[in-house]
C-alpha positions in Angstrom: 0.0 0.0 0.0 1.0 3.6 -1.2 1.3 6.5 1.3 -2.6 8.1 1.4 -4.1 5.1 0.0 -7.2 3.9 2.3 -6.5 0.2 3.2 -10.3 -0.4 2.3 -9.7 0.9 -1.2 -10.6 -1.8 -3.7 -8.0 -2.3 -6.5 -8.9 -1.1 -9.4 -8.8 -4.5 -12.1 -10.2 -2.5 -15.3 -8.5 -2.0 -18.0 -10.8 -1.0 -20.8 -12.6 2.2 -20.1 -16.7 2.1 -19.8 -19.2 4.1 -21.7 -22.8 4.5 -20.2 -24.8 2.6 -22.5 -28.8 1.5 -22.2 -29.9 -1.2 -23.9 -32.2 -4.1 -23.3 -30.0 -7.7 -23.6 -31.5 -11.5 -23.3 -29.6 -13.8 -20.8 -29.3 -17.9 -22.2 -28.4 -20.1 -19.7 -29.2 -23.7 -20.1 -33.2 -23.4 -21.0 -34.1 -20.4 -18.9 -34.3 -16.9 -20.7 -33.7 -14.1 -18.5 -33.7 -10.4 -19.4 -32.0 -7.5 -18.4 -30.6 -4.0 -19.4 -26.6 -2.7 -19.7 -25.8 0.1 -17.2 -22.0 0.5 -18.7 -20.4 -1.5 -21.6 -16.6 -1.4 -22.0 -14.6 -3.4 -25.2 -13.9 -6.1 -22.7 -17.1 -5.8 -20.0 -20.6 -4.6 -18.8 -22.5 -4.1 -16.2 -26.2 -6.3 -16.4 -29.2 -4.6 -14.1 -31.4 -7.8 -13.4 -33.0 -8.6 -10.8 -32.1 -12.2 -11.7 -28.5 -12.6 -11.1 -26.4 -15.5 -11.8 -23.6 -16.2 -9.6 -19.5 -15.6 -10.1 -18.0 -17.8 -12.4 -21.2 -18.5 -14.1 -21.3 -18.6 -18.3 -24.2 -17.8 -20.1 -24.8 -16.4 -23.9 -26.2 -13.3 -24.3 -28.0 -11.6 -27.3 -27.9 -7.2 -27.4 -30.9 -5.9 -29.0 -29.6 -3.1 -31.1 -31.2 -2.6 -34.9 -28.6 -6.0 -35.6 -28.4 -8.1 -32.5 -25.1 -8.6 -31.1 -24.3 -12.2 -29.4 -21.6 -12.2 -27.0 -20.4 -15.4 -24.5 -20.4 -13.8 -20.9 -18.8 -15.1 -17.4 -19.8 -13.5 -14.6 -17.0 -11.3 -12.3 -19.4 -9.4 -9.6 -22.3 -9.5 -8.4 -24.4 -6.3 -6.8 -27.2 -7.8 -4.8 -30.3 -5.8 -5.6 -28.9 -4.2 -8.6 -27.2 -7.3 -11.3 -23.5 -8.4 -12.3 -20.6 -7.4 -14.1 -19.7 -9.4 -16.3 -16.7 -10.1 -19.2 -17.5 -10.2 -22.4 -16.3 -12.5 -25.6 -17.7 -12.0 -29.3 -17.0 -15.3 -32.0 -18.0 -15.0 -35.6 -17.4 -12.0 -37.6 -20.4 -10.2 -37.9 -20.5 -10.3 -34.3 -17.3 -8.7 -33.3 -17.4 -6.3 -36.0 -21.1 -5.1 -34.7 -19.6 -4.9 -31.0 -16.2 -3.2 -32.0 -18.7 -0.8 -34.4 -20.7 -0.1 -31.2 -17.8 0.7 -28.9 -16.1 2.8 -31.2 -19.7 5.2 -31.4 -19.5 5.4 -27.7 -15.8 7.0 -28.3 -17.1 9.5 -30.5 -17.6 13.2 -29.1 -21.9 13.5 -29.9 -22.2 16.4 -31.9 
């Protein structure tokens, strides 16, 4: 520990910066179906508002409902009771990643 630093100071594991970013999502895991909505969304991450939660470790596909759905592979890092999970995120197949990278990159524009 640094001189000033508070010993209950988490550490600080991100490396990708977050964007605020709304959008509803669909949770697959095994048969169930579970929905929720992104708080944040980083190239690597984001943050799932559900009232169903998962726990850490867990892996479940997910599907973003923009105008082209985006489906991502998900593991579960944190969990906030009462407000959903952060998760890391993983796109396969090309018109995947490139819809994701597209998405992040509009986030990292200034808005005019």
């Amino acid at each position: 520990m640094t001189t000033g630093e508070h010993p209950s100071r988490r550490l600080e594991r991100r490396w990708a910066p977050r964007y605020s970013f709304r959008a509803e999502l669909e949770i697959e895991w095994g048969s169930a179906v579970l929905r929720g909505k992104t708080r944040d969304i980083s190239s690597n991450g984001m943050f799932i508002e559900s009232s169903d939660t998962l726990w850490v470790g867990a892996g479940f596909t997910a599907r973003l409902a923009l105008d082209r759905p985006v489906q991502m592979d998900c593991s579960v890092k944190r969990i906030e009771p009462g407000q959903g999970m952060a998760v890391s995120v993983s796109v396969s197949g090309e018109p995947h990643q490139q819809r994701y990278q597209d998405l992040i990159a509009s986030l990292t524009r200034p808005q005019a």
